[in-house]
PyMOL commands that place a pseudoatom at each C-alpha (Angstrom):
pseudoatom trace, name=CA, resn=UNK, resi=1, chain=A, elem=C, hetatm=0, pos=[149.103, 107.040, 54.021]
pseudoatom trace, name=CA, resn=UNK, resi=2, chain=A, elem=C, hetatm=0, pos=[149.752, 106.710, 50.439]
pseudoatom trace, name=CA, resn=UNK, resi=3, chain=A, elem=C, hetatm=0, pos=[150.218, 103.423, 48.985]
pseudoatom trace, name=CA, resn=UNK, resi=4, chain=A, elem=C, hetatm=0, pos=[154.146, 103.342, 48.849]
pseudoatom trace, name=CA, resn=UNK, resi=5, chain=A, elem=C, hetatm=0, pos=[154.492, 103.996, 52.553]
pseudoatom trace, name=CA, resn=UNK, resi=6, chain=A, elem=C, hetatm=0, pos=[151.687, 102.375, 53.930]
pseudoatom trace, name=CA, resn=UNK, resi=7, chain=A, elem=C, hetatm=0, pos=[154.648, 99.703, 55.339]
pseudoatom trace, name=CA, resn=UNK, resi=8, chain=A, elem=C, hetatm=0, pos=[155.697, 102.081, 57.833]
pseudoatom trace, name=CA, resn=UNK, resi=9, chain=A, elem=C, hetatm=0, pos=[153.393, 101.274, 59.862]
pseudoatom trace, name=CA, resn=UNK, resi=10, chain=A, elem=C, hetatm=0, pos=[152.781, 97.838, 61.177]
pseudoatom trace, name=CA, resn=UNK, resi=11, chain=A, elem=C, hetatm=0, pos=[150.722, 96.267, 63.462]
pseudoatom trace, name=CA, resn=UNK, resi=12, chain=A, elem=C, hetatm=0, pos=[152.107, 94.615, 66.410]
pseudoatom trace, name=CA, resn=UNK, resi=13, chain=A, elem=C, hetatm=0, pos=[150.118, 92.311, 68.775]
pseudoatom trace, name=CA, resn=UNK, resi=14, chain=A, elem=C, hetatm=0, pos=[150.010, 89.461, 71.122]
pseudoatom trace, name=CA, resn=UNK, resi=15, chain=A, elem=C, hetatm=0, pos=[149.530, 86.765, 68.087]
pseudoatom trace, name=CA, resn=UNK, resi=16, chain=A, elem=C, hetatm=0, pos=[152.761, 87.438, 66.549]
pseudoatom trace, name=CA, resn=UNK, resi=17, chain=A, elem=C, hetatm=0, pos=[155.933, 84.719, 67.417]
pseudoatom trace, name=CA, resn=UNK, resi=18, chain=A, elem=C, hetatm=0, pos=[158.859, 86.540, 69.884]
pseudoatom trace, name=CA, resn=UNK, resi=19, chain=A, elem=C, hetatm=0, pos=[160.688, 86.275, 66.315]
pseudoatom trace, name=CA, resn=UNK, resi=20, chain=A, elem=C, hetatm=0, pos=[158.483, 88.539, 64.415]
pseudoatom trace, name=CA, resn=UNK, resi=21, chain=A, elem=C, hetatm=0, pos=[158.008, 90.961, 67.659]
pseudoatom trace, name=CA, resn=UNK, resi=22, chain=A, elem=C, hetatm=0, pos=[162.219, 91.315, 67.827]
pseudoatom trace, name=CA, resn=UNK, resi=23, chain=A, elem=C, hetatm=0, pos=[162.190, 92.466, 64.073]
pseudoatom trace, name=CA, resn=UNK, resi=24, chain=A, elem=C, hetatm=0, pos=[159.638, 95.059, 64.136]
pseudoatom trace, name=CA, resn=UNK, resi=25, chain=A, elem=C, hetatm=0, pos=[160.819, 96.161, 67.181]
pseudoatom trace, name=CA, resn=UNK, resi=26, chain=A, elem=C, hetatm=0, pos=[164.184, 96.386, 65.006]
pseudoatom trace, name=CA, resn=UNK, resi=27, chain=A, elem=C, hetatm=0, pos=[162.650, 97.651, 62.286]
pseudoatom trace, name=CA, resn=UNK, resi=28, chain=A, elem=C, hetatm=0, pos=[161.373, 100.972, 64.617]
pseudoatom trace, name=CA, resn=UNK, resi=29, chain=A, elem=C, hetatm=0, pos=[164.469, 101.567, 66.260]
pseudoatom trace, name=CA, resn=UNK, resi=30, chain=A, elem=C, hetatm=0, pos=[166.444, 101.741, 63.501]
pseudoatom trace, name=CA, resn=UNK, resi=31, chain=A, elem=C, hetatm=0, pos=[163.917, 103.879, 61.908]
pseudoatom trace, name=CA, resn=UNK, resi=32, chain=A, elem=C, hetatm=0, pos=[162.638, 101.547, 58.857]
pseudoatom trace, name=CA, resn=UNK, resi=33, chain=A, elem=C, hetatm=0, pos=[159.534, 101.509, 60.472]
pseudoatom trace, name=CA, resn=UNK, resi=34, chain=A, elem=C, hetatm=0, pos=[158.093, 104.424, 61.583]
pseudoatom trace, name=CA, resn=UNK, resi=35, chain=A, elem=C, hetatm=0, pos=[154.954, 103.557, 63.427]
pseudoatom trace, name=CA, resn=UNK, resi=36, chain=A, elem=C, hetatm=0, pos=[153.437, 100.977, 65.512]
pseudoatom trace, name=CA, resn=UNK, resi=37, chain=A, elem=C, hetatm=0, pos=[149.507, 100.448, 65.830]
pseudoatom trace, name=CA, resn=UNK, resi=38, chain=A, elem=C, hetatm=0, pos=[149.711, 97.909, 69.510]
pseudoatom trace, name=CA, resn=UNK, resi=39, chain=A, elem=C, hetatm=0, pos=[148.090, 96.228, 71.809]
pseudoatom trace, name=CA, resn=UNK, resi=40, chain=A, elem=C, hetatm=0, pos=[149.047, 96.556, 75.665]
pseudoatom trace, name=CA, resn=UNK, resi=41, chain=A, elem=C, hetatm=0, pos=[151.356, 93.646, 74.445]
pseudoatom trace, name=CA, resn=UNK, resi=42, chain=A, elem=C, hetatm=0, pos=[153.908, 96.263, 73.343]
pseudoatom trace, name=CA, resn=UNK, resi=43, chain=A, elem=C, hetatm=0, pos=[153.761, 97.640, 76.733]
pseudoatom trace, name=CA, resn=UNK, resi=44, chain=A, elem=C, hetatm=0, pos=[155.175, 94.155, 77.893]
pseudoatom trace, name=CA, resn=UNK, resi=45, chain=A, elem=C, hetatm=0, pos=[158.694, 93.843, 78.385]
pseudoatom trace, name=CA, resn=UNK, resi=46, chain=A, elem=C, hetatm=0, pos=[159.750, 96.549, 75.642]
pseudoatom trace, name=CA, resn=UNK, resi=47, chain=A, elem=C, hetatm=0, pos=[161.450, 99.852, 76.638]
pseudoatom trace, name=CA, resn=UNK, resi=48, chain=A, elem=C, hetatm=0, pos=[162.396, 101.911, 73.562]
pseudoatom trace, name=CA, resn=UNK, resi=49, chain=A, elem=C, hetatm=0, pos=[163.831, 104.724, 75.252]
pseudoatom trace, name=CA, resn=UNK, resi=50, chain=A, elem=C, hetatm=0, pos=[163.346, 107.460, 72.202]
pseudoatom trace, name=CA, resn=UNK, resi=51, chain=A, elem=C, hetatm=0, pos=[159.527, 107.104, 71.003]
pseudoatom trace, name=CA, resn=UNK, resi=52, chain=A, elem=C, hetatm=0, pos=[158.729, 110.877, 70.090]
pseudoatom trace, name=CA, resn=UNK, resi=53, chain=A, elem=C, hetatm=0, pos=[154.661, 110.157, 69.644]
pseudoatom trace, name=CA, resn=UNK, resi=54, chain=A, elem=C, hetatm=0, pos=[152.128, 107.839, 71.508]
pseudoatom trace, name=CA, resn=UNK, resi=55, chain=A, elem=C, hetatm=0, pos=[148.603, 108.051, 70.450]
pseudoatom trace, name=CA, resn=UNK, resi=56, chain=A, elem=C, hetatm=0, pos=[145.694, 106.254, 72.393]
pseudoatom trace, name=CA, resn=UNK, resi=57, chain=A, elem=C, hetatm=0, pos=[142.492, 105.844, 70.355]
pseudoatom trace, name=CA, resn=UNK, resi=58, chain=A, elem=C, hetatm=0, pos=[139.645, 105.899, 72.828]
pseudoatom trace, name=CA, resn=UNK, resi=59, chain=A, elem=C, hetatm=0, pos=[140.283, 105.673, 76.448]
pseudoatom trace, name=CA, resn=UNK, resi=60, chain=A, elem=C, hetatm=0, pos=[139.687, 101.426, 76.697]
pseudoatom trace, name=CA, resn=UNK, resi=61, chain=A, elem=C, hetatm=0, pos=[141.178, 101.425, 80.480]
pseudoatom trace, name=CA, resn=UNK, resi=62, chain=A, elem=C, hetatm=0, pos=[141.780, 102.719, 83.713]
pseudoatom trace, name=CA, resn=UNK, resi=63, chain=A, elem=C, hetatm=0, pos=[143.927, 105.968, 84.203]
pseudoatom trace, name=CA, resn=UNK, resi=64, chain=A, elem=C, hetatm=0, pos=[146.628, 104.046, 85.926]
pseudoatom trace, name=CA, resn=UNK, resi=65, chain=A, elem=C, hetatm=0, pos=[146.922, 101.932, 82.514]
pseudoatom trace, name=CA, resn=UNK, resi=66, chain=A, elem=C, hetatm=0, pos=[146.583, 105.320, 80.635]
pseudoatom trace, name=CA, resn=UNK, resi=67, chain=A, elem=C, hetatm=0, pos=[149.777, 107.063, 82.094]
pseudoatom trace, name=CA, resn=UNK, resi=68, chain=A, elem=C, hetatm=0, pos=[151.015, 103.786, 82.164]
pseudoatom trace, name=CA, resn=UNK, resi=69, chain=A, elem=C, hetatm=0, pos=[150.885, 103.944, 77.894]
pseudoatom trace, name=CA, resn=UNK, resi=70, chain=A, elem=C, hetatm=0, pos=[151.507, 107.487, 77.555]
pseudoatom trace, name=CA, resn=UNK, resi=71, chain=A, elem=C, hetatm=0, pos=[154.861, 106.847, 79.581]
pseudoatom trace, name=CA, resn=UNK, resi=72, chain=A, elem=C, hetatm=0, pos=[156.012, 105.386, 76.632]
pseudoatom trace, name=CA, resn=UNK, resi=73, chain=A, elem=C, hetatm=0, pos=[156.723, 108.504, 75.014]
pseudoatom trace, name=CA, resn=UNK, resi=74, chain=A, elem=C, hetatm=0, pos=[160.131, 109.494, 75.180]
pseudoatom trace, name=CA, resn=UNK, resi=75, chain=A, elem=C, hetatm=0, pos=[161.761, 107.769, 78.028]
pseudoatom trace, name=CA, resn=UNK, resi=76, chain=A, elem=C, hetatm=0, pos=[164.863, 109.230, 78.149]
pseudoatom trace, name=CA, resn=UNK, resi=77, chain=A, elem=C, hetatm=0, pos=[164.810, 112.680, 79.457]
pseudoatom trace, name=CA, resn=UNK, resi=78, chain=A, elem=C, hetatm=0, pos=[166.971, 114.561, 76.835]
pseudoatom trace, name=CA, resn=UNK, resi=79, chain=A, elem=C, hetatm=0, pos=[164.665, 114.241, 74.689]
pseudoatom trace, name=CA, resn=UNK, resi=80, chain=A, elem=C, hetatm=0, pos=[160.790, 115.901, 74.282]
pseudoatom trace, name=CA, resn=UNK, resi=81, chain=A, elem=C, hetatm=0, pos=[157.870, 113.763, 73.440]
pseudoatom trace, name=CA, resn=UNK, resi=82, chain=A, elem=C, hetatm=0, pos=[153.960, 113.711, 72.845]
pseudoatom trace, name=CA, resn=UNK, resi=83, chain=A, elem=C, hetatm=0, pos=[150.899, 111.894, 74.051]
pseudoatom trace, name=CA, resn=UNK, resi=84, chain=A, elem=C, hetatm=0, pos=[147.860, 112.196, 72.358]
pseudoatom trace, name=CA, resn=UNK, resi=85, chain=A, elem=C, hetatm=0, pos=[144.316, 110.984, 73.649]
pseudoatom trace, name=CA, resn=UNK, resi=86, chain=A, elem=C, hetatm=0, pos=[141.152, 110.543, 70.767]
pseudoatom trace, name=CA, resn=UNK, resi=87, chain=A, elem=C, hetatm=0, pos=[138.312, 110.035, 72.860]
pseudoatom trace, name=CA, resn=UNK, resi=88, chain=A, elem=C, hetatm=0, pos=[134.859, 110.573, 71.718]
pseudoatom trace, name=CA, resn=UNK, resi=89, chain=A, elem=C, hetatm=0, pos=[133.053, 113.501, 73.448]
pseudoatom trace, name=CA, resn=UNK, resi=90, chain=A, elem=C, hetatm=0, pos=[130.394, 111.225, 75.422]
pseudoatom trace, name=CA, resn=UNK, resi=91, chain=A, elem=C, hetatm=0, pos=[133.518, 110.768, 77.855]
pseudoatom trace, name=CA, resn=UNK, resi=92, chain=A, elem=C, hetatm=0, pos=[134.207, 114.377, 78.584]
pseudoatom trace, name=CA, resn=UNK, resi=93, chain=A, elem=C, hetatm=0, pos=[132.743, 115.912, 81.685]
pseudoatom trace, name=CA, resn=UNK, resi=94, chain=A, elem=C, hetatm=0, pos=[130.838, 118.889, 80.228]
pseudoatom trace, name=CA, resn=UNK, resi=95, chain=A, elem=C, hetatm=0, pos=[129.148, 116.359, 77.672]
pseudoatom trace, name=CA, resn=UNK, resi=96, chain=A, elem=C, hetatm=0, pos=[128.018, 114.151, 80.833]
pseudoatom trace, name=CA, resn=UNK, resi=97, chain=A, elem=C, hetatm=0, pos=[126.538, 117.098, 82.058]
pseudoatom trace, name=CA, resn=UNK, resi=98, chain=A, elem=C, hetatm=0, pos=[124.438, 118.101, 78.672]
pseudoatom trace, name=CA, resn=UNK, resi=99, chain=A, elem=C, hetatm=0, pos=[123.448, 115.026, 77.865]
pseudoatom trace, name=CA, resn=UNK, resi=100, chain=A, elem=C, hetatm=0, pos=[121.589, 114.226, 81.677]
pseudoatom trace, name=CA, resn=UNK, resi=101, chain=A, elem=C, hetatm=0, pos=[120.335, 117.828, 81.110]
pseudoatom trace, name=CA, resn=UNK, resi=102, chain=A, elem=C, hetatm=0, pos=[119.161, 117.140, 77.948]
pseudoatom trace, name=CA, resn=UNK, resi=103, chain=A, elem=C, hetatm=0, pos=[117.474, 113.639, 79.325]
pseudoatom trace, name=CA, resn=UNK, resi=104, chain=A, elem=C, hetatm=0, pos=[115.735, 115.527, 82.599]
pseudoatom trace, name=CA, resn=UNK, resi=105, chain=A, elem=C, hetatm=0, pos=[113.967, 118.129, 79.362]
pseudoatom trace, name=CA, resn=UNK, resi=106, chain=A, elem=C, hetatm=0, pos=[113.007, 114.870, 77.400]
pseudoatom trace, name=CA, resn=UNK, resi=107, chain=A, elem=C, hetatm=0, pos=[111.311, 113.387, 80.811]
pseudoatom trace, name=CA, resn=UNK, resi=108, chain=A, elem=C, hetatm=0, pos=[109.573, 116.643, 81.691]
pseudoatom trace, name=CA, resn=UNK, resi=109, chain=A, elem=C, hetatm=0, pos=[108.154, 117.232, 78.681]
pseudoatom trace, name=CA, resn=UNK, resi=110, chain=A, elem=C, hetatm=0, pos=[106.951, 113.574, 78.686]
pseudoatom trace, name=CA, resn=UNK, resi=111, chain=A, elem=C, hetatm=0, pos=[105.183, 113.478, 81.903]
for i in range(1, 111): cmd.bond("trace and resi %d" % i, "trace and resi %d" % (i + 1))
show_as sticks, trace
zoom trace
């Protein structure tokens, strides 16, 4: 982001007082803020019915806990949301596949 909005998006963990939680949490309701990078501590205890986007970097947990995050997104059913997933390709099936291929070559042509 460019300099002058780069305080639209704020960083919310499990280090930060109830205080300072409650105003961010403010702060993206009512729109000031627009974005929140979290921990699963934002999934504690905060429902915010009208978040249009969530956005997982790398899958660091289970599929239950997955859903569990992407549920976020838009809770109330009028509305349409988005989840979005960046994972890096050595956790995609296909690449599993390619990359024991590739290993079974490497061991062939080293016997």
């Amino acid at each position: 982001l460019p300099p002058k909005l780069r305080d639209k998006i704020k960083w919310f963990n499990t280090d930060m007082s109830s205080t300072l939680k409650e105003d961010e949490l403010d702060k993206l309701t009512s729109g000031e803020t627009w974005g929140l990078c979290t921990t699963t501590s934002f999934c504690i205890g905060m429902d915010v019915a009208d978040i249009s986007f969530v956005v997982q970097w790398r899958a660091t947990c289970g599929v239950v806990a997955l859903w569990q995050h992407f549920g976020h997104a838009v809770r109330d059913r009028g509305l349409a949301g988005m989840a979005i997933l960046f994972a890096k390709k050595d956790y995609f099936e296909d690449e599993k596949v390619a990359k024991a291929a590739r290993m079974a070559r490497r061991a062939e042509t080293h016997q």
